[in-house]
Backbone bond lengths (Angstrom), bond angles and torsions (degrees), N, CA, C in turn:
res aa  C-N    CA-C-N  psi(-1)  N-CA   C-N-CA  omega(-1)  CA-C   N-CA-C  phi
1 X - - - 1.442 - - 1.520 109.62 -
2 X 1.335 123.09 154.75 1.274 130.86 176.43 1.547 109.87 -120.62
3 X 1.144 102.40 151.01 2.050 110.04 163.55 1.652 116.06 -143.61
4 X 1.500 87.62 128.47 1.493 108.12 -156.24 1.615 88.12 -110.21
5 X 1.661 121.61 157.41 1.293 118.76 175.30 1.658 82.02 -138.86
6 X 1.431 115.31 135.35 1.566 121.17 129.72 1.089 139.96 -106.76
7 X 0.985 119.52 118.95 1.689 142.05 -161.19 1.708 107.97 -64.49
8 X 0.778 116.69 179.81 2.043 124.70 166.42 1.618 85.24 -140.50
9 X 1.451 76.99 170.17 1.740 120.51 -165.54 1.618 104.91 -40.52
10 X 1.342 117.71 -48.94 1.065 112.35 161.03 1.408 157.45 -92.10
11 X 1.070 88.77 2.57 1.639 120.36 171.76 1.248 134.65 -70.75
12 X 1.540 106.27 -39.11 1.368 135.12 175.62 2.035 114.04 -30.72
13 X 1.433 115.20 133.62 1.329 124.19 166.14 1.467 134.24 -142.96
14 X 0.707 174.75 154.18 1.322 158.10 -99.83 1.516 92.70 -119.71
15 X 1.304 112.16 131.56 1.808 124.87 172.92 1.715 101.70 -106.62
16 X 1.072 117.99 72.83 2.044 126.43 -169.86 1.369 81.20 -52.91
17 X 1.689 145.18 -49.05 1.453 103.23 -175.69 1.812 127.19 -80.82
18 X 1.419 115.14 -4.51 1.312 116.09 151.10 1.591 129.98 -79.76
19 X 1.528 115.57 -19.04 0.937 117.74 -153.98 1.558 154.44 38.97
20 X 1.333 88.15 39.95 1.688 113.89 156.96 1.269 93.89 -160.52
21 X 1.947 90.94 -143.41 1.750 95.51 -133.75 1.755 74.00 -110.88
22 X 1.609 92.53 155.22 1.275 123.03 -162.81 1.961 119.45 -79.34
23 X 1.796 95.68 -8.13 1.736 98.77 171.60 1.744 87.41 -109.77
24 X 0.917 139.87 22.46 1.476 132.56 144.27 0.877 126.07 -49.19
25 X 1.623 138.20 108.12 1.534 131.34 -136.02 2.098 95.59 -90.25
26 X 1.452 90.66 -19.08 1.830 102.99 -165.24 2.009 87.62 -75.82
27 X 1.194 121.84 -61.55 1.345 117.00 169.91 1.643 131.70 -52.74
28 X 1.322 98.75 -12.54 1.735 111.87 165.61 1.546 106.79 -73.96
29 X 1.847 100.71 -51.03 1.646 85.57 -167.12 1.224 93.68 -63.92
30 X 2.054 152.32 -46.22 0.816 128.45 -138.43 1.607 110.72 -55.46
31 X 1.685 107.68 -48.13 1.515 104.53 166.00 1.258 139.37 -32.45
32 X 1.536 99.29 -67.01 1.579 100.27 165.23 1.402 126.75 -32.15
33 X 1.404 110.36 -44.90 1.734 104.66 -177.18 1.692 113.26 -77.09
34 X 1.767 105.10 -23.34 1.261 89.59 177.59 1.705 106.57 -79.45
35 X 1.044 137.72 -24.95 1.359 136.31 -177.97 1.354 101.69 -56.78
36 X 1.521 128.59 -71.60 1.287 116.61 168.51 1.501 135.51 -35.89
37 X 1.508 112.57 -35.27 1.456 124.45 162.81 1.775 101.52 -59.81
38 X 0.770 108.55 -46.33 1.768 117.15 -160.54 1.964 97.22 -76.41
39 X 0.989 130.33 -32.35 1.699 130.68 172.30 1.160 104.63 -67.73
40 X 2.127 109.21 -52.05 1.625 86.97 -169.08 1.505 139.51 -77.55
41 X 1.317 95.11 -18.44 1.514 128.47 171.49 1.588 96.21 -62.20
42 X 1.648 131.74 -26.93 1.625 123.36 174.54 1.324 100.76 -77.16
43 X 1.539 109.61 -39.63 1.564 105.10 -164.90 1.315 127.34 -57.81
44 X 1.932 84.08 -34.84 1.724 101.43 177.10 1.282 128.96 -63.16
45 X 1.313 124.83 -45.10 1.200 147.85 169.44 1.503 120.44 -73.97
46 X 1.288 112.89 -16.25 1.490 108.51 -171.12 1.416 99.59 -150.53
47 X 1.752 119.65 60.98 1.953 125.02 -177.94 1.865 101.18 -30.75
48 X 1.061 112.90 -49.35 1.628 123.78 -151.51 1.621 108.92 -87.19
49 X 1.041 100.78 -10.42 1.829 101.82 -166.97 1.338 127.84 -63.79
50 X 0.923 142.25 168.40 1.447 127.48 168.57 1.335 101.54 -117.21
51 X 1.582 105.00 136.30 1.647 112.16 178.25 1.166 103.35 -156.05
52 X 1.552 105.24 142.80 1.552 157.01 160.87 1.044 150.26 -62.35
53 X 0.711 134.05 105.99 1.835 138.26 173.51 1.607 123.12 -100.07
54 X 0.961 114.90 112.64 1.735 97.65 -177.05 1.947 80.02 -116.91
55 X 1.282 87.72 152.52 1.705 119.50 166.93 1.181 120.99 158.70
56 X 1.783 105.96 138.07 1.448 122.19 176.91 1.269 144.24 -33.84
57 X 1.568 90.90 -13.33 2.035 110.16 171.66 1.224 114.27 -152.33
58 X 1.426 121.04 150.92 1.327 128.40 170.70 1.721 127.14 -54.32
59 X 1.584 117.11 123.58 1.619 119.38 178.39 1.311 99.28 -28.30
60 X 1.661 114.22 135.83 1.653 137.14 162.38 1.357 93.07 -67.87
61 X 1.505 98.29 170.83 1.367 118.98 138.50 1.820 139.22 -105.09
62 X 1.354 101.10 111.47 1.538 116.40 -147.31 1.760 98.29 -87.89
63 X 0.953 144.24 158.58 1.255 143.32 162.77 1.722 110.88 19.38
64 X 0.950 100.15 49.32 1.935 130.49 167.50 1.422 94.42 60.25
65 X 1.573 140.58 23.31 1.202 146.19 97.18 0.998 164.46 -7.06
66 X 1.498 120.03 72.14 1.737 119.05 -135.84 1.851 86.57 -80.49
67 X 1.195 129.77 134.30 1.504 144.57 -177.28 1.094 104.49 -72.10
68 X 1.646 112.27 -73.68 1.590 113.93 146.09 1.939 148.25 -0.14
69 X 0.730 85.95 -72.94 2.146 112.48 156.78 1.505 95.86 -62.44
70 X 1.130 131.32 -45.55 1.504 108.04 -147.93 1.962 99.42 -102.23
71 X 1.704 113.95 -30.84 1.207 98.67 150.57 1.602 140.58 -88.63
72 X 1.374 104.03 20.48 1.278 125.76 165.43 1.972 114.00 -70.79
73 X 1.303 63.82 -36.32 2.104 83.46 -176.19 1.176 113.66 -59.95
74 X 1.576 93.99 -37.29 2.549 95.06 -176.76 1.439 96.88 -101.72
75 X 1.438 118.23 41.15 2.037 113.92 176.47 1.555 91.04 46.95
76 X 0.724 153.92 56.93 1.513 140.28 132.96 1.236 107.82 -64.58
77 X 1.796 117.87 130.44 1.451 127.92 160.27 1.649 108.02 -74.19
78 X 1.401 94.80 125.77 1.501 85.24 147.88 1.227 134.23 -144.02
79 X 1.551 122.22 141.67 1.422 135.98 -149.23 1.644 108.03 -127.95
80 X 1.488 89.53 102.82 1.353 96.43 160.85 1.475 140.67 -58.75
81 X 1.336 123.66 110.57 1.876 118.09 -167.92 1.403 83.72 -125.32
82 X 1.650 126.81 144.39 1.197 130.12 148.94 1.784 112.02 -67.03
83 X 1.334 104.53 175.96 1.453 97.80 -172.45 1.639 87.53 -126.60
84 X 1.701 117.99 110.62 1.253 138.14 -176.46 1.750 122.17 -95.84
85 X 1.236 103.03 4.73 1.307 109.01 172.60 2.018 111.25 -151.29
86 X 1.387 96.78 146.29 1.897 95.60 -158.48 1.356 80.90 -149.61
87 X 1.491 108.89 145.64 1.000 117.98 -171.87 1.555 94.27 -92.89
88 X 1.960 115.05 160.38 1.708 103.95 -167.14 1.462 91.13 -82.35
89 X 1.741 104.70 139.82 1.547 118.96 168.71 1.614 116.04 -60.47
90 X 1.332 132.76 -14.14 1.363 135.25 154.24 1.674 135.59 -81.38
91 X 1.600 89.23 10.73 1.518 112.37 170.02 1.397 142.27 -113.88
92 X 1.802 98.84 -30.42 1.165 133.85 148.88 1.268 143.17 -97.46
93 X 1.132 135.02 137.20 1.876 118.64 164.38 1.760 114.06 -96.95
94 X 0.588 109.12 -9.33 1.704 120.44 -173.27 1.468 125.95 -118.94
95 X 1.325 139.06 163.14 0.975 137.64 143.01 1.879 105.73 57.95
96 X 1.588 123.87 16.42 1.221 101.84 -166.23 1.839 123.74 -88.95
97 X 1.923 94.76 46.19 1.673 96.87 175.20 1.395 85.30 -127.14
98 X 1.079 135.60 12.47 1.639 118.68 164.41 1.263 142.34 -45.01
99 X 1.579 113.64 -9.50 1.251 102.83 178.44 1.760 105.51 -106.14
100 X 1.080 101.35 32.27 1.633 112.44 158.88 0.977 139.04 -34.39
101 X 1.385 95.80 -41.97 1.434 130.52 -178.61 1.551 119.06 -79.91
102 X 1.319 117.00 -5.18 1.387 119.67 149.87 1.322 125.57 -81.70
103 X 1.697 108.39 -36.04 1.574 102.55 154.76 1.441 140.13 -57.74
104 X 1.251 101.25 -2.96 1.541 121.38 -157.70 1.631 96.82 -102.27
105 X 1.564 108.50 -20.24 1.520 108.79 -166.25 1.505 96.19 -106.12
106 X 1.537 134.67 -29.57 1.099 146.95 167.77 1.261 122.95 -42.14
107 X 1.697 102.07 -42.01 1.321 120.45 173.83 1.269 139.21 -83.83
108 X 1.373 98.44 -2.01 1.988 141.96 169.74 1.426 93.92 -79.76
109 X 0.824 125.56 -65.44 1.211 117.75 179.79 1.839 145.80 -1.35
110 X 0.770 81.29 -37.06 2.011 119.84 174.11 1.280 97.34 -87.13
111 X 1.290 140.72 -30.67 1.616 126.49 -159.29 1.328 88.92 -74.36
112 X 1.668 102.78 -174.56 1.201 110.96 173.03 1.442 112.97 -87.31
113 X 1.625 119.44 163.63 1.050 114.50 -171.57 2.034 125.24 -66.23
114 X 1.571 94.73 -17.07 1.803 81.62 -179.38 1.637 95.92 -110.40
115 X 1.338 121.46 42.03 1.600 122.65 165.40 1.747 98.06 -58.82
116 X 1.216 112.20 137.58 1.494 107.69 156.32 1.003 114.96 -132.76
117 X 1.726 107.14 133.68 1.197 118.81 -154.04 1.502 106.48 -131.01
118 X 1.364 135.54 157.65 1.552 143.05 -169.70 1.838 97.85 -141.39
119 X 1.080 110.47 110.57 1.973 103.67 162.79 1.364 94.18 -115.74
120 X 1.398 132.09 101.73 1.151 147.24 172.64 1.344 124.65 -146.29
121 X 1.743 126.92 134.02 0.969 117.61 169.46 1.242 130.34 -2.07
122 X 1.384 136.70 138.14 1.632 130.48 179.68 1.654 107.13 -77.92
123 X 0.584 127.58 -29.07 1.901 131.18 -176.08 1.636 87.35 -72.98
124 X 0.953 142.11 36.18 0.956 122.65 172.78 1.319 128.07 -44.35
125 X 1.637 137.03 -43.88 1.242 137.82 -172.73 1.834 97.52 -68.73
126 X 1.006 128.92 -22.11 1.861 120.54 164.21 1.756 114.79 -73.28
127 X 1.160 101.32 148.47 1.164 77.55 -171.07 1.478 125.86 -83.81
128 X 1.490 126.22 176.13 1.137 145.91 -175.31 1.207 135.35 -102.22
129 X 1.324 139.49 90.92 1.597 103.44 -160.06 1.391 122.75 64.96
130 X 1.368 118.85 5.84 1.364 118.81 171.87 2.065 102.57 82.84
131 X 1.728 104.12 22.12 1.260 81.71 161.53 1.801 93.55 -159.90
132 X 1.237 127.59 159.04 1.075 167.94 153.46 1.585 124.02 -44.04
133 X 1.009 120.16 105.60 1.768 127.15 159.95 1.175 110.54 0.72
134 X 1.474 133.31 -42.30 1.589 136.78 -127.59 2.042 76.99 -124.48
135 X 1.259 102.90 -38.18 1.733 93.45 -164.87 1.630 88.28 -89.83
136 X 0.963 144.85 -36.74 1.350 141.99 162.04 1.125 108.79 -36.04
137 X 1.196 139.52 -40.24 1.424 140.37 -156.96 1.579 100.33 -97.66
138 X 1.564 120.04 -35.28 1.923 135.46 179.85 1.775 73.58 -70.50
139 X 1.267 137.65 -111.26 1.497 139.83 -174.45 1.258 105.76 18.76
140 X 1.254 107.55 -75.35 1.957 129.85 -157.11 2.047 95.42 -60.24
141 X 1.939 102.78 -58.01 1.248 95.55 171.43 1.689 145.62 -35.43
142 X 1.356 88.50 -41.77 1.538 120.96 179.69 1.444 108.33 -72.32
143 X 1.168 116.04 -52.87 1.827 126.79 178.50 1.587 94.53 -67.12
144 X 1.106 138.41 -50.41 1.466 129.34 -169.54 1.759 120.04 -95.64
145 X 1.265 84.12 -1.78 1.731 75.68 -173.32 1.451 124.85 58.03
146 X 1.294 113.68 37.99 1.099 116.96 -169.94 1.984 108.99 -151.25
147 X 1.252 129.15 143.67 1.439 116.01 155.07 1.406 131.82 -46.41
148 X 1.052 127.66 112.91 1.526 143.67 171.74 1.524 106.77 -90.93
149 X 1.635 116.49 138.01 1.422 99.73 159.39 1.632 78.84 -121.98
150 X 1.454 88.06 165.05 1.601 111.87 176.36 1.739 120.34 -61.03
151 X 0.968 131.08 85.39 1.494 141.39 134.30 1.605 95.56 34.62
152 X 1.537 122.77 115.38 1.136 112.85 166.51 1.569 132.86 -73.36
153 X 1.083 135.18 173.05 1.349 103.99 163.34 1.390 119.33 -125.65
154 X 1.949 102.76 144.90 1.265 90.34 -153.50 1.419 97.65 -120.88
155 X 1.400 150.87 41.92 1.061 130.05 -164.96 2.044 99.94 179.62
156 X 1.814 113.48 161.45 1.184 117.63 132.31 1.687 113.89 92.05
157 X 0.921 112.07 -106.55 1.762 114.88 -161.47 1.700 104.22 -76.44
158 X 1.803 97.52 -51.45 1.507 125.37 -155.07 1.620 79.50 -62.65
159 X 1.464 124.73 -74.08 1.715 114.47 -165.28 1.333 115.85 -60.73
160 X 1.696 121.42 -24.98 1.375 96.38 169.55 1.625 122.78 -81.33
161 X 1.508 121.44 8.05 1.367 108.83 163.65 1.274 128.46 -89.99
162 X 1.865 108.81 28.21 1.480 119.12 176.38 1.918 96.14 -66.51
163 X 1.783 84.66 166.97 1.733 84.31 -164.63 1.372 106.79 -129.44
164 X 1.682 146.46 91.12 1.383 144.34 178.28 1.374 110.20 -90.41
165 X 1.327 102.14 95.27 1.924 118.59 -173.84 1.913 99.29 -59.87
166 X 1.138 108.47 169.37 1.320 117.80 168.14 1.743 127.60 -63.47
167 X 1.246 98.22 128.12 1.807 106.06 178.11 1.507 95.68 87.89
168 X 1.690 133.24 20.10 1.630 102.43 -173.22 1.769 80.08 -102.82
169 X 1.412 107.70 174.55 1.212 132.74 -165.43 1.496 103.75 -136.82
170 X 1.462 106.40 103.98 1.902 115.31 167.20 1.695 113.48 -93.86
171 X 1.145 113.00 93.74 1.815 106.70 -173.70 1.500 83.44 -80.11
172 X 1.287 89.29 159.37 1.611 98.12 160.94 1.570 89.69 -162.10
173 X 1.247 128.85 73.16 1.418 146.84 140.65 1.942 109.13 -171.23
174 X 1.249 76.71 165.07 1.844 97.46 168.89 1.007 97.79 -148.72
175 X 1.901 88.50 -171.43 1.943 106.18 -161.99 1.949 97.49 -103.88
176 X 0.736 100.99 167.79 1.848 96.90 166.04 1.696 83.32 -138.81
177 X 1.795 89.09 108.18 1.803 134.28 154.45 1.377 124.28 -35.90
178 X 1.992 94.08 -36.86 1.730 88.05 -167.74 1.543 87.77 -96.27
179 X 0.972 140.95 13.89 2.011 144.17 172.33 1.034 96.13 -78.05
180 X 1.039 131.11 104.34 1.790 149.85 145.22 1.943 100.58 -20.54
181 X 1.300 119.70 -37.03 1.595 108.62 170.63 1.780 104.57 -111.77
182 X 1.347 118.96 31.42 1.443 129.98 -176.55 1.766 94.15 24.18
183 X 1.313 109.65 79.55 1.569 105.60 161.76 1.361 125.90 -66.35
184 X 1.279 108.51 174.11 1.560 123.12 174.32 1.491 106.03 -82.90
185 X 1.477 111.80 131.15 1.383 125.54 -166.24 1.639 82.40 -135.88
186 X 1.824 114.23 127.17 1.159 116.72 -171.72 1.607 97.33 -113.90
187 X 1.382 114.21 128.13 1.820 107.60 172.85 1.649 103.85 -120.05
188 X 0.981 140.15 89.72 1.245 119.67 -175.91 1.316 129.61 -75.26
189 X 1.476 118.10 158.18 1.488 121.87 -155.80 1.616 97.76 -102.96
190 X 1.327 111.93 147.34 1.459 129.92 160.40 1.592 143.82 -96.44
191 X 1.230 135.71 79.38 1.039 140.51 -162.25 1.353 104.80 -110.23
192 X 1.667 91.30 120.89 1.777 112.74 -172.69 1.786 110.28 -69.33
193 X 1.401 100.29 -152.49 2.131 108.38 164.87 1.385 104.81 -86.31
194 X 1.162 100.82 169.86 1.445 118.18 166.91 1.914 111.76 46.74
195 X 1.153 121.60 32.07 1.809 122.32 175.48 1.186 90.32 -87.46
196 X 1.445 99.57 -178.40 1.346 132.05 -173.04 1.844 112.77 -158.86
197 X 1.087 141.21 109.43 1.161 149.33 166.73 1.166 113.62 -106.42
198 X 1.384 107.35 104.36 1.605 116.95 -170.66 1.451 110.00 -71.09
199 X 1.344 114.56 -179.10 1.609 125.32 152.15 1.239 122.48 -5.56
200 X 1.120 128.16 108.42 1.860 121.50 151.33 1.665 100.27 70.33
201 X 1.148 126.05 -12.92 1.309 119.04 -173.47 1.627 122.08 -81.65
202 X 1.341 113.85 155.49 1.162 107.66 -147.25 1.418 97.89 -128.84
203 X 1.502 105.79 140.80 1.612 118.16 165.01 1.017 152.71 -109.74
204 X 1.311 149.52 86.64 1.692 128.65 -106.97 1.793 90.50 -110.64
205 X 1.491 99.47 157.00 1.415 113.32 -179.35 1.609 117.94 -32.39
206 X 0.973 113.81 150.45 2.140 117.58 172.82 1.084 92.60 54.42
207 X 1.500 144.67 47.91 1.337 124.21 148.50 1.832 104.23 -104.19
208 X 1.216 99.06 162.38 1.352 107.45 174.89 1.195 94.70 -139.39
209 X 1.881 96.87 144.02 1.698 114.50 -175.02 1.485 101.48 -116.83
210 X 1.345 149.62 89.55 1.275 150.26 162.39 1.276 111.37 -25.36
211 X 1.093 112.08 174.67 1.794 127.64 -164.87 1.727 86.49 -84.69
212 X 1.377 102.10 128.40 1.084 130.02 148.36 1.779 108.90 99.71
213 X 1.660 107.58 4.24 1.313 110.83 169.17 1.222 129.95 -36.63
214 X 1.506 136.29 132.43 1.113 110.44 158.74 1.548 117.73 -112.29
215 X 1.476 160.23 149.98 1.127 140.12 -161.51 2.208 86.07 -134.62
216 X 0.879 116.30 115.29 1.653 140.30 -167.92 1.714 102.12 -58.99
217 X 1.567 145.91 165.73 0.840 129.78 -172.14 2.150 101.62 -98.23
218 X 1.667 75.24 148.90 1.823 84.37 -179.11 1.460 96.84 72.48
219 X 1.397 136.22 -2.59 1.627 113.23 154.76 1.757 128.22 -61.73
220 X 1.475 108.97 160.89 1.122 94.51 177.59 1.975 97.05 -124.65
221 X 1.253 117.66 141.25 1.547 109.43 -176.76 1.323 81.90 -120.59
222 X 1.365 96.23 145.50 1.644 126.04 -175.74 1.807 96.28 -127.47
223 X 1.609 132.68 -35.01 1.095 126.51 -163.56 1.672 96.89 -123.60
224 X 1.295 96.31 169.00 1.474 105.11 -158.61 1.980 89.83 -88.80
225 X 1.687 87.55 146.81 1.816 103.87 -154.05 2.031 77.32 -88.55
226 X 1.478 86.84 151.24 1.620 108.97 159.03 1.457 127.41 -80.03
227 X 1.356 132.89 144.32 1.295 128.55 157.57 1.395 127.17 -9.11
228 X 1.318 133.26 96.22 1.849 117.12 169.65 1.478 104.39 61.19
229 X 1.266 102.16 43.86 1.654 94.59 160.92 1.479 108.94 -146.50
230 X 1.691 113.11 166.58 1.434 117.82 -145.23 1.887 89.08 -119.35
231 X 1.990 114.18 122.18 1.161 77.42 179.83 1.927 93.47 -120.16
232 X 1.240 134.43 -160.00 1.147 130.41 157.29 2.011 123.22 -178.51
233 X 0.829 88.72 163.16 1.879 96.45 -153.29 0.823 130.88 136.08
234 X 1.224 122.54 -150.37 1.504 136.79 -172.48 1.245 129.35 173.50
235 X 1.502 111.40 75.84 1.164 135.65 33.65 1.235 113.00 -100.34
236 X 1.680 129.58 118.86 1.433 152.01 -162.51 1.369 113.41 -49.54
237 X 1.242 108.15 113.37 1.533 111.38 172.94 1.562 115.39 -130.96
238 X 1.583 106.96 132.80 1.514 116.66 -163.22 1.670 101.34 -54.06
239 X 1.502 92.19 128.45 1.727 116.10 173.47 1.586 114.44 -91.22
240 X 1.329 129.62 -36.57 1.461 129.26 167.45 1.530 90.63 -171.09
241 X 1.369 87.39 168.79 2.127 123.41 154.16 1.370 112.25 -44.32
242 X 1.278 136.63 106.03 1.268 141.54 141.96 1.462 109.32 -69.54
243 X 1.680 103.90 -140.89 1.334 82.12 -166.94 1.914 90.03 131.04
244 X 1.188 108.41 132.17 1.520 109.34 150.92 1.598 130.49 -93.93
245 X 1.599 107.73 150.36 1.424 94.46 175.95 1.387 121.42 -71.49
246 X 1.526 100.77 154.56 1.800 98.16 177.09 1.534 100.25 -118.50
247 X 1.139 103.27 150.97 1.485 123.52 -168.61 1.903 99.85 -84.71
């Protein structure tokens, strides 16, 4: 789930990763588009999931773009919460709707009791606060007395730092041969977080590349790539464990 705040005219405080002020209607849309970037990238990666939106007002319409309609399209919920606590603008310069995110948990409230839920930065697998998905989950264990596994991740920063080097080629259709006008037969391809598609290399329709694939340059993958692994050839067969470093 995500929580978005828009500010009014006077409300506004410095957004250091937009770099201005946060009732800037031009720095609103920038959000908006990343939120929409950030659902479909859940939708993609996660068909079945359930996802969220909390914020204080209903999607604009951005470049004659209803926001609304279009995260309607990836099942995104969205739940309106006002935002009832602001930090004082003569105390802060930045960030002063952050504690939003207590409204956001207030409004959890109603779920059922074993919902599990994460409102955290989207990069989640970098760390946070100096900690990690996996130590979040040891934390949660420790506070509950209970086994935690780590929160998958389903959305946002992590899939857009997938990487399509120059000259590679993603088909995601073919012809069907036995069609007397060889039609267009569409299969589309799946590419998780954290891949890499090198050079010139090629990916043939209905494959899916899991988070952390890497496909080598001048390979060709015909079968769907594994978790954090490196493959290359033609026809591509896994060479070792990738994998990102952890701090």
């Amino acid at each position: 789930m995500a929580g978005f705040v828009v500010d009014a005219a006077n409300e506004g405080t410095l957004y250091p990763s937009a770099g201005d002020n946060s009732a800037d209607v031009k720095v609103q849309a920038v959000y908006w588009r990343c939120l929409v970037a950030l659902f479909a990238s859940a939708r993609i990666t996660n068909p079945e999931q359930r996802l969220a939106l909390f914020c204080n007002v209903a999607p604009p319409v951005i470049d004659g773009i209803a926001i609304g309609e279009v995260l309607e399209r990836y099942g995104e919920e969205l739940h309106l919460a006002p935002l009832t606590k602001r930090l004082p603008q003569r105390r802060t310069a930045a960030w002063g709707n952050v504690l939003y995110f207590f409204d956001v948990l207030n409004a959890l409230e109603g779920e059922p009791d074993d919902l599990r839920s994460a409102l955290l930065d989207s990069a989640v697998d970098e760390p946070i606060n100096g900690m990690l998905s996996r130590t979040m989950a040891q934390a949660a264990c420790g506070l509950s007395c209970r086994e935690c596994d780590p929160l998958p991740h389903f959305c946002g920063e992590r899939f857009a730092t997938t990487v399509v080097s120059q000259g590679a080629h993603v088909c995601a259709s073919s012809h069907d041969i036995r069609d007397p006008h060889v039609q267009l037969v569409q299969r589309p391809v799946r590419i998780g977080a954290q891949c890499w598609i090198a050079a010139e290399a090629f990916v043939a329709p209905g494959v899916i590349m899991h988070d952390g694939a890497v496909l080598a340059a001048r390979g060709a993958l015909f079968k769907n790539a594994e978790v954090d692994t490196v493959y290359r050839g033609n026809p591509a067969t896994a060479l070792r464990p990738g994998g990102l470093k952890q701090n």
